[in-house]
N, C-alpha and C positions, 0 to 999 in steps of 0.2 A: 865696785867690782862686778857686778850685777851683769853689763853688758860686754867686756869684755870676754866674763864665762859662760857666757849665750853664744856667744861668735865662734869661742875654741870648742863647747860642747857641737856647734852645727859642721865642726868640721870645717871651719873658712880659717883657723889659728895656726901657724906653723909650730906653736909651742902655747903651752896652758898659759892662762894669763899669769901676770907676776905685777905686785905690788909695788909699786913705786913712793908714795905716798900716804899720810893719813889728815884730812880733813879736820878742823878744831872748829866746834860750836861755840859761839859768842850768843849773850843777851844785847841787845843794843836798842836803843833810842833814839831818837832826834829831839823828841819833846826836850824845852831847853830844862823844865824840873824834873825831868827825871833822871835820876843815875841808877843805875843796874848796879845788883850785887849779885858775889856769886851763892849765895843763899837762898835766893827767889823769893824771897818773903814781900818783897815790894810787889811782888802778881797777886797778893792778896786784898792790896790796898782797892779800895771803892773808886779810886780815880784814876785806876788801871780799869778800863772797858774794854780793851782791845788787844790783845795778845797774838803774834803776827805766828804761825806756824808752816812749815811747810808738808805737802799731806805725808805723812806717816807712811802708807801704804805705799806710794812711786818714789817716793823721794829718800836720801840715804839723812839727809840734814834735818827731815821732818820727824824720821822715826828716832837721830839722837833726842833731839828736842822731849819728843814723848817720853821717852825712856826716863831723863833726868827727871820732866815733871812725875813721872810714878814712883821713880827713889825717893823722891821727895816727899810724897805722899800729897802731892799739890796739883795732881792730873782732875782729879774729880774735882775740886774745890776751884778748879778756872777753867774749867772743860767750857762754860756758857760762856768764857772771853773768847774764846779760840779763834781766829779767823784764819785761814787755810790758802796757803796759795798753792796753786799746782807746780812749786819749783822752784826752787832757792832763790830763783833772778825774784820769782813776784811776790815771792813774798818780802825778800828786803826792798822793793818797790813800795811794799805796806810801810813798812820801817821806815823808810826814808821822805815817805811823802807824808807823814802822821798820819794814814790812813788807821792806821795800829798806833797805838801806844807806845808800845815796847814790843819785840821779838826776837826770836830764836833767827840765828845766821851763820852763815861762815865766817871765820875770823879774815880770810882772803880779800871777801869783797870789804868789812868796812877798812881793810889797811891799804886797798886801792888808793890808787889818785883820786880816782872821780869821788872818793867817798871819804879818803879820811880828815879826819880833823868835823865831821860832820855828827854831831850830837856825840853821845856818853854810850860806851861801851864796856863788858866787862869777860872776860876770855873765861869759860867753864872748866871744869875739871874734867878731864879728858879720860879719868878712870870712873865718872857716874853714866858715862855714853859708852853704847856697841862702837869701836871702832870704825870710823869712815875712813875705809881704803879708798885710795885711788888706784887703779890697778890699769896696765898696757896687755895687747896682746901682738903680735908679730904677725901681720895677714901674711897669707899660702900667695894672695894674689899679689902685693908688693915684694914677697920674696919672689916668687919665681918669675918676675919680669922686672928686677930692680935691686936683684938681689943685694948689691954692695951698698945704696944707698936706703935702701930701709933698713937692713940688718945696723949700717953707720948711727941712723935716728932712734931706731930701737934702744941701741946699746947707750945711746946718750943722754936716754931718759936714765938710766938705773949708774949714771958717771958723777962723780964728785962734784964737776960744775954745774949739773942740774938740780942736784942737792942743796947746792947753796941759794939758785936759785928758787927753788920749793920753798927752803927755809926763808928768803928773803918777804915770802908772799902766804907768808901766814900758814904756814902749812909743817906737820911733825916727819921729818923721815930717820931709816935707822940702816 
């Protein structure tokens, strides 16, 4: 939600951003031994080296990640696995290439095409993570030169069949 409420605070939004979405954090693997649980106890094992994160601080999938390892009480105790991508795409790029071990992701990318069926994955509890909104906002500039067909795109993102399609693609809406 981050950058739509940048865009409506500077004044370029025809209306505040609004929620469309919310983002689900997966553990996942390629490594063929490993299987993810949702308990995280396996980031503790000695042949877990590499634990794929996305950075905390820019990223909304990095700082679930953090978050669950600190419910956990398992942030300090794997903080030396961490490896960091600057962005959801690179760090499941860790994931996927065994760069990493195991990591933290979005449920979206491993039910892709290009990705599923690809190693062991295991979907989080979506009540130990801050919420990932996905949030829309309505530009000033596509409404007042396009009015019928941005306000048409707008409203289609928050319509029953973009819902289904959310839901289709790993994603929680309400």
């Amino acid at each position: 939600t981050s950058f739509p409420k940048r865009l409506s605070d500077a004044g370029l939004a025809a209306a505040p951003a609004k929620v469309y979405a919310q983002g689900l954090l997966v553990l996942w693997s390629t490594k063929p031994n490993v299987q993810p649980a949702a308990d995280l106890k396996l980031l503790l094992n000695n042949d877990i080296r590499a634990i794929a994160i996305a950075n905390p601080k820019t990223a909304p999938y990095g700082a679930a990640a953090e978050a669950i390892l600190k419910k956990y009480d398992l942030y300090n105790k794997v903080s030396s696995k961490l490896v960091t991508g600057e962005s959801i795409t690179q760090t499941s790029q860790f994931i996927a290439t065994q760069a990493a071990d195991i990591g933290f992701t979005a449920k979206s990318i491993v039910i892709s095409d290009e990705m599923k069926g690809k190693g062991n994955w295991v979907e989080l509890n979506d009540e130990d993570y801050p919420a990932i909104k996905q949030a829309a906002v309505l530009l000033k500039y596509g409404y007042q030169n396009n009015a019928v067909e941005s306000k048409k795109f707008y409203d289609f993102l928050f319509s029953a069949k973009a819902k289904a399609i959310y839901r289709k693609f790993g994603y929680i809406v309400k």
